[in-house]
C-alpha positions as CSV (number, residue, x, y, z in Angstrom):
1,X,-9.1,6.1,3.5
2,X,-7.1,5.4,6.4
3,X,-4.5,7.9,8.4
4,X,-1.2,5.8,8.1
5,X,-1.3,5.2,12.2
6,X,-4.6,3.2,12.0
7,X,-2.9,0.2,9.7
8,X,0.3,0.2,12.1
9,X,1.0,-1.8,14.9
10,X,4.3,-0.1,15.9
11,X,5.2,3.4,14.3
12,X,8.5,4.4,13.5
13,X,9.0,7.8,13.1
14,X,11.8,8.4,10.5
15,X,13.7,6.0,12.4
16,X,13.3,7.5,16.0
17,X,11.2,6.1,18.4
18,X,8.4,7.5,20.4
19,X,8.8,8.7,24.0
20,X,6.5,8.2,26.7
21,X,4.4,11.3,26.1
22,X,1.3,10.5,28.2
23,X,3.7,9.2,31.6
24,X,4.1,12.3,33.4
25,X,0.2,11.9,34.0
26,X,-1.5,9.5,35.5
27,X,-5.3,11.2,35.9
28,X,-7.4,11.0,32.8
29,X,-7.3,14.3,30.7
30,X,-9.9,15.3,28.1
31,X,-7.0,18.2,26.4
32,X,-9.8,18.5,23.2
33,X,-13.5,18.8,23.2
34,X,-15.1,19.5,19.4
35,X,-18.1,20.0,19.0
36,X,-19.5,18.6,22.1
37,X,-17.1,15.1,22.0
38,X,-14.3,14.8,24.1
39,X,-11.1,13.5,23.7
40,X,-9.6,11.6,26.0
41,X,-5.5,12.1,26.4
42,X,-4.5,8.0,24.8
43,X,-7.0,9.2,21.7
44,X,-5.4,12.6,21.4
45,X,-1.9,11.5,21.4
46,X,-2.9,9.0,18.5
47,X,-3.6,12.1,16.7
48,X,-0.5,13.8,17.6
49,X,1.2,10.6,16.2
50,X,-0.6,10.9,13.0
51,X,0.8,14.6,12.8
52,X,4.0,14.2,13.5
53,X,4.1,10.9,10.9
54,X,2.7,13.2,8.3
55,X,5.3,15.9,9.2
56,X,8.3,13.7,9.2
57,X,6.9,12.8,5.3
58,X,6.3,16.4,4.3
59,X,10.2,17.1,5.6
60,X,11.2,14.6,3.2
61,X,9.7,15.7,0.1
62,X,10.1,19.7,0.7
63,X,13.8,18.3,2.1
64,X,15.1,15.1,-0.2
65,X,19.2,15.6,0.9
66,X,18.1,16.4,4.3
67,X,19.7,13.5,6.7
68,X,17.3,12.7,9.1
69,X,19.4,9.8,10.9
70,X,22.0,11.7,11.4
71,X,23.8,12.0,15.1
72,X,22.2,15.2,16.6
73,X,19.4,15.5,14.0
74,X,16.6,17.9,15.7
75,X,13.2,18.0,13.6
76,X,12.1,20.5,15.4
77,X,14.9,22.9,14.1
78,X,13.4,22.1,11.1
79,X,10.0,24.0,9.3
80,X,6.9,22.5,7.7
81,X,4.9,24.3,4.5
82,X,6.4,27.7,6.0
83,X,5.7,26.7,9.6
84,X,7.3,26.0,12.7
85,X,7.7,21.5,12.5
86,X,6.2,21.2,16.2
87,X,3.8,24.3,15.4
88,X,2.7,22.2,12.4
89,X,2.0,19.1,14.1
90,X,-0.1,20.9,16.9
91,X,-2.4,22.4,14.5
92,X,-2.8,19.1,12.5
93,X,-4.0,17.3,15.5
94,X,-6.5,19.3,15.9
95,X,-7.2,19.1,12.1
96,X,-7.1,15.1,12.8
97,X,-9.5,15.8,15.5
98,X,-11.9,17.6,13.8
99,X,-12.0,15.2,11.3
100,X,-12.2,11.9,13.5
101,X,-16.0,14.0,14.8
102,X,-16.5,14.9,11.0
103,X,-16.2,10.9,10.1
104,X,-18.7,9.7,13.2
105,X,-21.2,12.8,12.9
106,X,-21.7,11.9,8.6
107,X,-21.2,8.3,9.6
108,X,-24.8,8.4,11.2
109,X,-25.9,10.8,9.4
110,X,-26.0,8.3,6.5
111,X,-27.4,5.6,8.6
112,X,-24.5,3.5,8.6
113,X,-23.3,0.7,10.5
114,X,-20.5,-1.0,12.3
115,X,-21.3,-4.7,12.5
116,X,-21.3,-6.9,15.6
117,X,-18.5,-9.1,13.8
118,X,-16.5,-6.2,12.5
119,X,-16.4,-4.6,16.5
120,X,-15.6,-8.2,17.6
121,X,-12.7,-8.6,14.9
122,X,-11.1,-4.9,16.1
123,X,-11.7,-6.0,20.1
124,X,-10.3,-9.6,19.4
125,X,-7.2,-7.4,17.5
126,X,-6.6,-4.7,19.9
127,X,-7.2,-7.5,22.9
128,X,-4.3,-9.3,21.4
129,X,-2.2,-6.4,21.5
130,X,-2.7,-5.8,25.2
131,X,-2.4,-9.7,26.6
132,X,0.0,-10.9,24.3
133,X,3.8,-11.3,24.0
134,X,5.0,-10.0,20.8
135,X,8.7,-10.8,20.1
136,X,8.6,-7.5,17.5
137,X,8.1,-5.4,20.5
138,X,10.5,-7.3,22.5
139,X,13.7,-7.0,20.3
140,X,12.6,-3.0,19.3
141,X,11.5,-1.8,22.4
142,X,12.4,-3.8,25.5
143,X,8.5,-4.5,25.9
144,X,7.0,-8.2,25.9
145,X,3.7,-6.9,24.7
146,X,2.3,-4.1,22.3
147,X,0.1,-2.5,24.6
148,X,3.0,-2.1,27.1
149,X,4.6,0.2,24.6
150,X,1.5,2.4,24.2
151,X,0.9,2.5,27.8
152,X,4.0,4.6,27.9
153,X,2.4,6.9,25.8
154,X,-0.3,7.3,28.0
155,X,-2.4,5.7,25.2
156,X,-4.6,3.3,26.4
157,X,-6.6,0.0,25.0
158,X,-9.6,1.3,24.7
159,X,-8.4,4.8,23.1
160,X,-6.6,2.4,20.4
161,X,-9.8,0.8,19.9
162,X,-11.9,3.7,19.2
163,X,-8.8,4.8,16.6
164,X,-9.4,1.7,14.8
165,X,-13.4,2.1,15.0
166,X,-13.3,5.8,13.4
167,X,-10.5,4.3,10.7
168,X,-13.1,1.3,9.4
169,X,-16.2,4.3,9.5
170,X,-13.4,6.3,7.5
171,X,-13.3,3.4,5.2
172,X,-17.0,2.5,5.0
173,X,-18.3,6.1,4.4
174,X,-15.7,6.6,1.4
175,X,-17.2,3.5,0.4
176,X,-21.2,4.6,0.4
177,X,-20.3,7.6,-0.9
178,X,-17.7,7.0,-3.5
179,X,-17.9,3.6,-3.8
180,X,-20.2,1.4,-7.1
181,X,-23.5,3.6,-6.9
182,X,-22.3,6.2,-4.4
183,X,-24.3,9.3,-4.9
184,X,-20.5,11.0,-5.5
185,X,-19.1,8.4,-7.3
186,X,-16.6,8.5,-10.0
187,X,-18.4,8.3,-13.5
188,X,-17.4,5.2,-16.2
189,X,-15.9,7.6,-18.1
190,X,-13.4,9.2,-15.1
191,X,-12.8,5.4,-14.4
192,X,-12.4,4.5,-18.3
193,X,-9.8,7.8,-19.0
194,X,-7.9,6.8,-15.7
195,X,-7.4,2.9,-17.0
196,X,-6.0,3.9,-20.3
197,X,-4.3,6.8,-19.3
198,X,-2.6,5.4,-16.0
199,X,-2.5,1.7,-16.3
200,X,-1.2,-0.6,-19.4
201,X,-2.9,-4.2,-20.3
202,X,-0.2,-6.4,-21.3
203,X,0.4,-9.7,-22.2
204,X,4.6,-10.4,-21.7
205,X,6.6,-13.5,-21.6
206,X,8.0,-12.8,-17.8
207,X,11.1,-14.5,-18.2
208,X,14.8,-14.1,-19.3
209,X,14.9,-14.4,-23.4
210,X,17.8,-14.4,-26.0
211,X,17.2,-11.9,-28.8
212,X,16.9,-14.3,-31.9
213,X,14.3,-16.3,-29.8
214,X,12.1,-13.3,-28.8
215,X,11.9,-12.3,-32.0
216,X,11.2,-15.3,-33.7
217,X,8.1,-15.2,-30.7
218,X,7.2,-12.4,-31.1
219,X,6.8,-12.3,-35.3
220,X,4.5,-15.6,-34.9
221,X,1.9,-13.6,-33.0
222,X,2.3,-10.8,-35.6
223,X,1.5,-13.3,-38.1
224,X,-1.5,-13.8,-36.5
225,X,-0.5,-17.2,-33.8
226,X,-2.6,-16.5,-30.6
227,X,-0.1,-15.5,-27.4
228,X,-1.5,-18.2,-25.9
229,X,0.3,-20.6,-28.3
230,X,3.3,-18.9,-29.0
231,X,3.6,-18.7,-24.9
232,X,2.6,-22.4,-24.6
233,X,5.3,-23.7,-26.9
234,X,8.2,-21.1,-25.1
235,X,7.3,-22.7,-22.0
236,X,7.5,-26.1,-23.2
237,X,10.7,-24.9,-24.4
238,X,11.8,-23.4,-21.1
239,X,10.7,-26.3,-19.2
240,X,12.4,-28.9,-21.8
241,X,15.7,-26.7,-21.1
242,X,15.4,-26.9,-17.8
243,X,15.3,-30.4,-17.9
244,X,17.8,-30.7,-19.9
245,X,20.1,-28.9,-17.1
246,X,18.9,-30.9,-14.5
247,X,19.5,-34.2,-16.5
248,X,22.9,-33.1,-17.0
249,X,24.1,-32.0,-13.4
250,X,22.7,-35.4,-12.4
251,X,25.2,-37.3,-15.0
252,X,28.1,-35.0,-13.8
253,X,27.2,-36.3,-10.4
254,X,27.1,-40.0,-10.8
255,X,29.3,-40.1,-13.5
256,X,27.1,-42.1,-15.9
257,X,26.2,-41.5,-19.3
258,X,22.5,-41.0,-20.7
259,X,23.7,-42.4,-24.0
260,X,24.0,-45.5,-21.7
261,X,20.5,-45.6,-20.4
262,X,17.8,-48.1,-22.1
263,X,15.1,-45.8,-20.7
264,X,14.2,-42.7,-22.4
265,X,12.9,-39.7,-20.5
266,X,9.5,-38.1,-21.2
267,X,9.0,-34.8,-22.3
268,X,8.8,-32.3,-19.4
269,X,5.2,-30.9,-18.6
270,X,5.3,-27.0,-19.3
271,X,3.2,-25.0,-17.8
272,X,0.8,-24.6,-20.4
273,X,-2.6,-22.7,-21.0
274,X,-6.5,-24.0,-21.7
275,X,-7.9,-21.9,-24.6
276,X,-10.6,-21.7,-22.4
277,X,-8.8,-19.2,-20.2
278,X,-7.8,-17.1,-22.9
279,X,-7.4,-14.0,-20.2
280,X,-5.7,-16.0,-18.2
281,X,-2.5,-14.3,-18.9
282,X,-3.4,-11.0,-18.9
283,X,-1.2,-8.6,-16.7
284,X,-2.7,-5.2,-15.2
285,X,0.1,-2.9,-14.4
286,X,-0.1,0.6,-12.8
287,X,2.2,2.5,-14.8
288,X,3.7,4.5,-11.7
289,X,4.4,1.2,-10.2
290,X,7.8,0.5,-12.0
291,X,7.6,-2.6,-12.7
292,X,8.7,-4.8,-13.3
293,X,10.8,-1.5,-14.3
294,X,10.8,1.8,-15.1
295,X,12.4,1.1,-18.5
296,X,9.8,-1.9,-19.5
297,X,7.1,0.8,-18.3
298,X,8.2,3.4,-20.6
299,X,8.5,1.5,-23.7
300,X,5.5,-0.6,-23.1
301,X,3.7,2.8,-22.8
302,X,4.8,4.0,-26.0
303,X,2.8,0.9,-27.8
304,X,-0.3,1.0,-29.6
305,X,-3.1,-1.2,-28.9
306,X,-2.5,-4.3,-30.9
307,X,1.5,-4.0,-30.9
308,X,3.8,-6.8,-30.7
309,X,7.1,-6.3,-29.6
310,X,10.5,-7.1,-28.1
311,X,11.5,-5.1,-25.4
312,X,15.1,-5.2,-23.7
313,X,15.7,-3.6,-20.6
314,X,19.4,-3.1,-19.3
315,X,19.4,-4.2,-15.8
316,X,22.5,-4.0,-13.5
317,X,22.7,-7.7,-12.9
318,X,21.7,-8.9,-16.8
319,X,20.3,-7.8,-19.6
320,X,15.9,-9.1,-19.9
321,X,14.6,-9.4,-23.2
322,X,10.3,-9.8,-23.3
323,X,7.8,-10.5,-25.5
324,X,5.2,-7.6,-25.5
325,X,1.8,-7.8,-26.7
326,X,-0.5,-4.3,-25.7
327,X,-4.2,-5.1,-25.2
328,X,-6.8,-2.8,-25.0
329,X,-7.6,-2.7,-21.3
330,X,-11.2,-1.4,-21.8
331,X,-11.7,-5.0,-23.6
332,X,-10.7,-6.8,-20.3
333,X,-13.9,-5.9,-17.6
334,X,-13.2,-9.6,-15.2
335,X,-9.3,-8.3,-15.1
336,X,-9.9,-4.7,-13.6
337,X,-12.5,-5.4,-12.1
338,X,-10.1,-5.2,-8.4
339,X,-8.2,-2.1,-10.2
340,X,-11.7,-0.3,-10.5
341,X,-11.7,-0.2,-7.1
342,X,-8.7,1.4,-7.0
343,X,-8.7,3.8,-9.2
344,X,-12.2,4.9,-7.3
345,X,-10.4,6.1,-4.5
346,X,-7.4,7.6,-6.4
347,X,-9.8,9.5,-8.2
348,X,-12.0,10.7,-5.1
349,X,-9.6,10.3,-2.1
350,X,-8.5,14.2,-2.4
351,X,-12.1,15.2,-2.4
352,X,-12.9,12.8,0.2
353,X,-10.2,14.6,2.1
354,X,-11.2,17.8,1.7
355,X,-14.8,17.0,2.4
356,X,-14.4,15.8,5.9
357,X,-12.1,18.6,6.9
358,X,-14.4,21.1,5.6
359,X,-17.2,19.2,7.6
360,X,-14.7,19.6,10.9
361,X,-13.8,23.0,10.2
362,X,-17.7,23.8,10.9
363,X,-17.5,22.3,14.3
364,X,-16.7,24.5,17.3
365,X,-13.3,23.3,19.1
366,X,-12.1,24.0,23.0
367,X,-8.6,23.2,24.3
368,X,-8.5,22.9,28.4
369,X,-5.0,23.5,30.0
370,X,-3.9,19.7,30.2
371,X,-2.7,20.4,26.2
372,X,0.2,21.6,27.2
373,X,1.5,18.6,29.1
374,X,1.0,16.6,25.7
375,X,4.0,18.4,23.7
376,X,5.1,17.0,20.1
377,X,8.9,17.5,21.4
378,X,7.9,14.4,23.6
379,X,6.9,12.1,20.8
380,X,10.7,12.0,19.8
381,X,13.4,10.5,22.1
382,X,16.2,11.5,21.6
């Protein structure tokens, strides 16, 4: 539940990089006070970032052909969801704001908790960033440490530090409140409609295949062979081919003949599978994902529950041919067990979102004069 500036080191903006905003100043500013908390200028500009990441996205959906990198290319020529690009930005920061008190004042509401470790872990993190070299921010930015670069912004350790304390409260309140249990949580069913209706259980044979062998594959699990002993003999297969290549380079080589040889060479090992882990092979696949493409997506979508088949996808480089097999992915609780938690927030992360900013609308917010020296034409150097 994290604003895409808390997980980045370095942000790139579309490609431009980010001015020295904060340098024309060097007194501490507080340019935003909600509801009794101040902002100090480093924390503020963090926001600002936030906005103008968020803007530069919002461009590029409204604007697909627009070209961005071009020589000369101004953003803030350019509008937002009606509005004036640097207009936008401004009023989003303040909406970031808002929502930065909303997260802390609910975060003790609910009587939660920032651990000793988890403070030490961001300190340890952000001190790293300040003390030492980093050779990403040397070859970018002509900086041998991170928190040289924000220093130009007039962002300073400890404002990153308090970004990166309000991102894991972001994180932990989602998690008490829409989390296993949460008193807002998505129900089994929500959970159980999204599984089937946005993710596909599938057992495939991942690899390259001939259509005669696919099909002979794919008839013995119709006939009722397990996958797991179908797959086991095609990778004994694969693995005896492969051998069977490399055994041959290696004559070509040295010139000899195998025929020649007294020894005679074992059986390669495939990479076979216990019965015991009978899920072992299971694949959960988000069907907006793509892959392992679009096509394979589509017609593995279109299978019943039980279906075996052979799918072949026309790929620029070759054609793939796989063996299918659709599970039912309600049958499979140890496998989604990670994608639960996913689908948790995909379900709730909107109405997360518009909880906390109707939490930080409530609050009362105060600008003092030193806003205006923190402009969002300044974020972008030109």
């Amino acid at each position: 539940m994290k604003r895409s500036v808390r997980n980045s080191i370095l942000t790139l903006i579309c490609g431009a990089a980010v001015a020295a905003a904060g340098s024309c100043s060097t007194a501490q500013t507080y340019p935003v006070t909600v509801d009794g908390m101040q902002f100090r200028a480093g924390l503020y500009i963090l926001e600002q970032q936030a906005a103008l990441s968020e803007a530069a996205s919002k461009l590029s959906d409204e604007q697909p052909d627009l070209d961005t990198s071009a020589e000369g290319f101004d953003y803030f020529t350019q509008t937002v969801e009606g509005q004036k690009f640097g207009d936008w930005i401004n009023a989003k920061a303040l909406d970031n704001c808002r929502e930065y008190v909303a997260v802390t004042r609910l975060f003790d509401q609910y009587g939660l908790e920032v651990t000793a470790d988890e403070k030490k872990n961001i300190n340890d993190n952000v001190n790293q960033l300040w003390t030492q070299e980093n050779s990403y921010a040397q070859y970018f930015y002509g900086v041998d440490i991170v928190g040289q670069y924000y220093e130009k912004f007039g962002i300073g350790e400890q404002s990153y530090k308090d970004l990166q304390v309000e991102g894991l409260k972001r994180d932990k309140l989602f998690e008490h409140l829409y989390g296993e249990g949460g008193q807002l949580a998505a129900t089994q069913d929500e959970i159980n409609d999204s599984l089937k209706n946005d993710y596909l259980a599938l057992n495939y044979f991942p690899f390259e295949l001939t259509s005669s062998d696919a099909k002979t594959y794919a008839d013995r699990i119709t006939a009722g062979e397990t996958y797991e002993a179908v797959y086991r003999d095609y990778a004994q297969a694969l693995a005896d081919s492969e051998a069977a290549e490399a055994a041959a380079g290696s004559e070509s080589e040295d010139g000899t003949d195998s025929t020649d040889s007294t020894e005679t060479a074992e059986p390669a090992e495939a990479s076979t599978v216990e019965e015991a882990e009978k899920d072992s092979l299971i694949q959960i696949i988000k069907k907006s994902s793509g892959s392992p493409s679009e096509d394979f997506i589509n017609q593995a979508s279109a299978m019943n529950v039980g279906d075996v088949k052979v799918i072949t996808v026309e790929a620029e480089a070759a054609t793939r041919t796989y063996v299918v097999q659709r599970l039912d992915i309600l049958a499979y609780p140890d496998k989604t067990a990670d994608t639960i938690n996913t689908v948790r927030s995909d379900l709730k992360s909107d109405e997360y979102t518009e909880m906390l900013k109707e939490a930080g609308s409530a609050y009362t917010l105060t600008t003092d004069s030193s806003i205006n020296l923190y402009k969002p034409e300044k974020l972008i150097e030109k």
